[in-house]
C-alpha positions as CSV (number, residue, x, y, z in Angstrom):
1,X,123.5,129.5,101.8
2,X,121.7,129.9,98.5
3,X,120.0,132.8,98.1
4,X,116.4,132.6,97.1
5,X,114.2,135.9,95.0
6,X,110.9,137.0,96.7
7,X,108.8,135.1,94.2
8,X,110.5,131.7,94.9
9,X,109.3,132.5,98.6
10,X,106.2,133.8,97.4
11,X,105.4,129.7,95.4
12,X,105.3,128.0,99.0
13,X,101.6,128.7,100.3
14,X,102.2,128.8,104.0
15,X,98.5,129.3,106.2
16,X,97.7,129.1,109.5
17,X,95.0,126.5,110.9
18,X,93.4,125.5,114.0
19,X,94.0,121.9,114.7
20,X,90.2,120.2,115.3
21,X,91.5,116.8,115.8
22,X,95.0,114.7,116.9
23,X,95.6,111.4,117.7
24,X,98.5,108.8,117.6
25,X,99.3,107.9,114.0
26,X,98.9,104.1,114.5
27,X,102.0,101.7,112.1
28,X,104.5,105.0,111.6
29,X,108.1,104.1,111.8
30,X,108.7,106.8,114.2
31,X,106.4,107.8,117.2
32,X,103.8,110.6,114.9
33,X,100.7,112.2,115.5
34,X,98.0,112.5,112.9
35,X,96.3,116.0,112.5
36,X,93.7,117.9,111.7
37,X,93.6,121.0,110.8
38,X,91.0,123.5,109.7
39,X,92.5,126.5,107.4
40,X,89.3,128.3,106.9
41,X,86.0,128.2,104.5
42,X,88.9,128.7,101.3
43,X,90.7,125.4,101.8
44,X,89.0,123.9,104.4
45,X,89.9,121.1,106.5
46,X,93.3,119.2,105.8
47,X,95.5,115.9,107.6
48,X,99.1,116.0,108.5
49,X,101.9,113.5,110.0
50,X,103.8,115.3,112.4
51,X,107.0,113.9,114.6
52,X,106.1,115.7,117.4
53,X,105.3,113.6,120.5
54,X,107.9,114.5,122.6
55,X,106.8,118.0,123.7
56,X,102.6,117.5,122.8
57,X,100.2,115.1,123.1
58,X,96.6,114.6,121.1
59,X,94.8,116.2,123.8
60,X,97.1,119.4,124.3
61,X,96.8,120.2,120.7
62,X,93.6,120.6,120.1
63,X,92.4,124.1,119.7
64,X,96.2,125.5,118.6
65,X,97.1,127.4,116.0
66,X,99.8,126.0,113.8
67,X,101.7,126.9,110.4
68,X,101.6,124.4,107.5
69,X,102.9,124.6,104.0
70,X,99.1,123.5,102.1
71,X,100.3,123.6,98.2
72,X,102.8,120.5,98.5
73,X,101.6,117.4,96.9
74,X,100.2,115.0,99.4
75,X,102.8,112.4,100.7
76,X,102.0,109.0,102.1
77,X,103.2,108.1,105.6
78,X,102.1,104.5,106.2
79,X,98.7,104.2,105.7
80,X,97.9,107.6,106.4
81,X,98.0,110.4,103.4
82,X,99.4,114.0,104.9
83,X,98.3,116.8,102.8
84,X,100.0,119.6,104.4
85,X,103.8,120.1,105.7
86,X,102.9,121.1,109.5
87,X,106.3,123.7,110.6
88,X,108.4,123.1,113.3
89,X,112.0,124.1,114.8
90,X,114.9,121.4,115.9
91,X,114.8,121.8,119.7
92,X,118.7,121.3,121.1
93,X,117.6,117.3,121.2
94,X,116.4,117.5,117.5
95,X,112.6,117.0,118.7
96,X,110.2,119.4,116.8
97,X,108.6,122.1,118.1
98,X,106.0,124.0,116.7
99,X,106.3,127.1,114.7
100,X,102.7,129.0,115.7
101,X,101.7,132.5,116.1
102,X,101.5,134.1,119.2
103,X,98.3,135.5,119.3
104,X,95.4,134.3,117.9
105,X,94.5,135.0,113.7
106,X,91.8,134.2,111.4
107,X,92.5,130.8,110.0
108,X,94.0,130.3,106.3
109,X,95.7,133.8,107.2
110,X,99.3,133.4,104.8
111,X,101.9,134.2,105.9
112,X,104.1,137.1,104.2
């Protein structure tokens, strides 16, 4: 594994959100939700594409607490434009599941 320095860690701008709203990402290749998620008054409101129907659906998510990388450039999934990376671990089937804290924080809180 490559090592990386603190200030190559310290260039990927990881917050924590709230999701507001979720729904099924209509034409994806493979079954997706569309998100979003609200970071706080300093970024605001932002969409994502996730894989991750097999453990949630729309309704469960809403009100969560996620992780998302915000300072990648947006990337085009069908249709749909996903402006942040939402985080997630390979479950022993290779489904995603989501990386969150476990208590409640303010949102756009980075992570350190």
């Amino acid at each position: 594994m490559e090592q990386i320095t603190y200030d190559d860690f310290a260039r990927v701008d990881i917050r924590v959100g709230t999701i507001v709203e979720a729904a099924l990402l209509e034409g994806a290749r493979k079954p997706a939700l569309r998100l979003a998620i609200d970071f706080g008054p300093e970024i605001g409101i932002r969409k994502s594409s996730a894989q991750i129907t097999v453990h949630y659906t729309p309704q469960c998510l809403i009100g969560r607490q996620v992780a998302a990388v915000v300072n990648f450039p947006p990337r085009q999934i069908g249709k749909f434009m996903s402006q942040v990376l939402t985080l997630g671990f390979p479950a022993e089937d290779g489904s995603v599941v989501l990386f969150a804290p476990d208590r409640v924080v303010p949102n756009g809180g980075r992570l350190f």
